[in-house]
N, C-alpha and C positions, 0 to 999 in steps of 0.2 A: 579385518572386517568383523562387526557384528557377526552372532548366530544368524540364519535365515530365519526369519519370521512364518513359521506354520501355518498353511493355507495361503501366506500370499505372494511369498516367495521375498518379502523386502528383503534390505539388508544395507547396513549403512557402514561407508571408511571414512573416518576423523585422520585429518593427517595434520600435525603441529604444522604452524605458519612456518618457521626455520628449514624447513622440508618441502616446501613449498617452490617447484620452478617450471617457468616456461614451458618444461617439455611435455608437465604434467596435464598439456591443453590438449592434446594428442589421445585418443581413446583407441585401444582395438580389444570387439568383442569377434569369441568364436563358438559357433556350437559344436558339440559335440556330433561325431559321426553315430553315432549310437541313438542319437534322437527319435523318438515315437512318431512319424510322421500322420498316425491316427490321433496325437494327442492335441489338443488345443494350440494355436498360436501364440509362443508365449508374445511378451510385449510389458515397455519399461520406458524409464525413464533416467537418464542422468542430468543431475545437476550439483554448482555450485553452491556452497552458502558460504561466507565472509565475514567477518569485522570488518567498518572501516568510518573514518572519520566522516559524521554527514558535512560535514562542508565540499569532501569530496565523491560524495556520492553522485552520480550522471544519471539522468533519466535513461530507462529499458520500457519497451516496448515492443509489441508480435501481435496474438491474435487477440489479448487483452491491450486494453489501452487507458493508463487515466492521467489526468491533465489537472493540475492543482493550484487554483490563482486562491489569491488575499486582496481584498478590499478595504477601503477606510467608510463607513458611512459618515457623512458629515453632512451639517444643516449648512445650505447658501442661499444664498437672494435668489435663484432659482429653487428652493425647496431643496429635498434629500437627494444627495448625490452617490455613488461609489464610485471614491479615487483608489485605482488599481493598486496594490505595494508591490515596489521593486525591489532591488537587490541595493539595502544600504538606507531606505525608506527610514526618515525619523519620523516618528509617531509619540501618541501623548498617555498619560495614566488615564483612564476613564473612559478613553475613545471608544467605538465598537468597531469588530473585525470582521466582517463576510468572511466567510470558508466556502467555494465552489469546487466541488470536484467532479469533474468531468469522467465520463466514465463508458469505452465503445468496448462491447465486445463482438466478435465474428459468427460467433458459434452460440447455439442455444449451451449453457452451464449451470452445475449443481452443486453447492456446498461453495459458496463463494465468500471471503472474508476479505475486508475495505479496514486497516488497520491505518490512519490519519493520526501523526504524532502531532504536540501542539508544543510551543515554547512554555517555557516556567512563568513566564509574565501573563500570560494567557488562561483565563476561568471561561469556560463553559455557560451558552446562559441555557441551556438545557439540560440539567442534573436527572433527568429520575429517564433512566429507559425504558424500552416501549418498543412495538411495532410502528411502523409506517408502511405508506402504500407510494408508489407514485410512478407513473407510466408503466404500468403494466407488472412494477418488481416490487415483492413485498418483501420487505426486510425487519431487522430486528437493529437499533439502534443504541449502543450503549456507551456508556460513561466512564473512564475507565483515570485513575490519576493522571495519565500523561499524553492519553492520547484518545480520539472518539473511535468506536468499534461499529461497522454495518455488515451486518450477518445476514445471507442470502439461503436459501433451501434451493432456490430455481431465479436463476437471473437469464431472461428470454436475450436471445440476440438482438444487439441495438446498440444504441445513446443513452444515456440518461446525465443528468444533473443532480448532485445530493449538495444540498447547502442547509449550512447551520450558522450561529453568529456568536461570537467569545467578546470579552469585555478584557484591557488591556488593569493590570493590577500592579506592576513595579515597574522599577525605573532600570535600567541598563542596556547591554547588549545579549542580542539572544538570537539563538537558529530558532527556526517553527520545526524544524523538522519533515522527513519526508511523508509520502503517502505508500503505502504499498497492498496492492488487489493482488490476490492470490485462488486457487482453486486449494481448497482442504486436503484433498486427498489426489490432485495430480499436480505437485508444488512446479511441475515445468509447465504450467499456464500460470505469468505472472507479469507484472508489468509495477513499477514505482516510479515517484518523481525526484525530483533536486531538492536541496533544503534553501531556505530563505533568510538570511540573516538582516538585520532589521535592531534598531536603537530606540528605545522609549528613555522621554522626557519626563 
């Protein structure tokens, strides 16, 4: 393990993938009988972090929750539509993309970050960041090479909807990549989605 971190007691163990097993899901913490019972409550957190292929990554969800569809906008003899993308969706160079991302949390929360990867065929049509406001959450909106960044100070307990729109640029096969909401500083409030693989013409 890491040194302990000064004033806050962190402390982080890296253990190679090759070293990696089953049993290691198993935790037991003990305290000390020597404990200060006049001292503060301590209190923590364990968690995983991984590699791993997004085509095989599964949506996680708890007290955070975000939900991430793709849409086609297209003009019809009814006027502008959105057809949903699904899993294997051919799409064209030019088209535009809805990005919805759905987003409950249980709890009032502070320091909140919405990290949305996007495919390589995939431009942004909102380049320059910025705040936004919307039901009650103000955020900080950014632009990032590979994926759009929503930066929270105070995200109130609720719902919300964050949608932006991309413009399709080449031709191939491509993942969009996942979503993942996180708390900055208690990384065990977290919740991501599934990646979407998808074929432009």
């Amino acid at each position: 393990p890491k040194p302990i971190e000064a004033g806050t007691g962190f402390t982080r163990i890296t253990i190679p993938g090759n070293r990696v097993s089953s049993t290691m899901a198993e935790v037991d913490i003990h305290l000390s009988d020597k404990t200060d019972t006049a001292a503060p409550t301590p209190w923590g957190a364990l968690y995983w972090q991984y590699m791993e292929d997004l085509d095989k990554v599964t949506p996680v969800s708890g007290p955070l929750t975000i939900r991430k569809k793709l849409f086609i906008e297209r003009t019809t003899d009814k006027g502008m539509v959105l057809e949903p993308m699904t899993e294997g969706t051919t799409v064209h160079t030019g088209e535009k993309i809805i990005v919805q991302l759905e987003v409950r949390t249980e709890r009032n929360l502070e320091f909140v970050h919405l990290k949305d990867m996007r495919a390589a065929a995939l431009e942004p049509d909102q380049v320059i960041s910025r705040y936004h406001w919307t039901k009650g959450a103000l955020y900080y909106q950014a632009n990032k090479d590979a994926s759009m960044h929503f930066y929270f100070d105070q995200l109130p307990k609720g719902s919300y909807l964050f949608t932006y729109s991309m413009h399709l640029q080449q031709k191939g096969y491509f993942q969009n990549g996942i979503a993942t909401l996180q708390c900055l500083y208690a990384p065990v409030f977290n919740s991501h989605t599934s990646s979407l693989r998808f074929r432009v013409e």
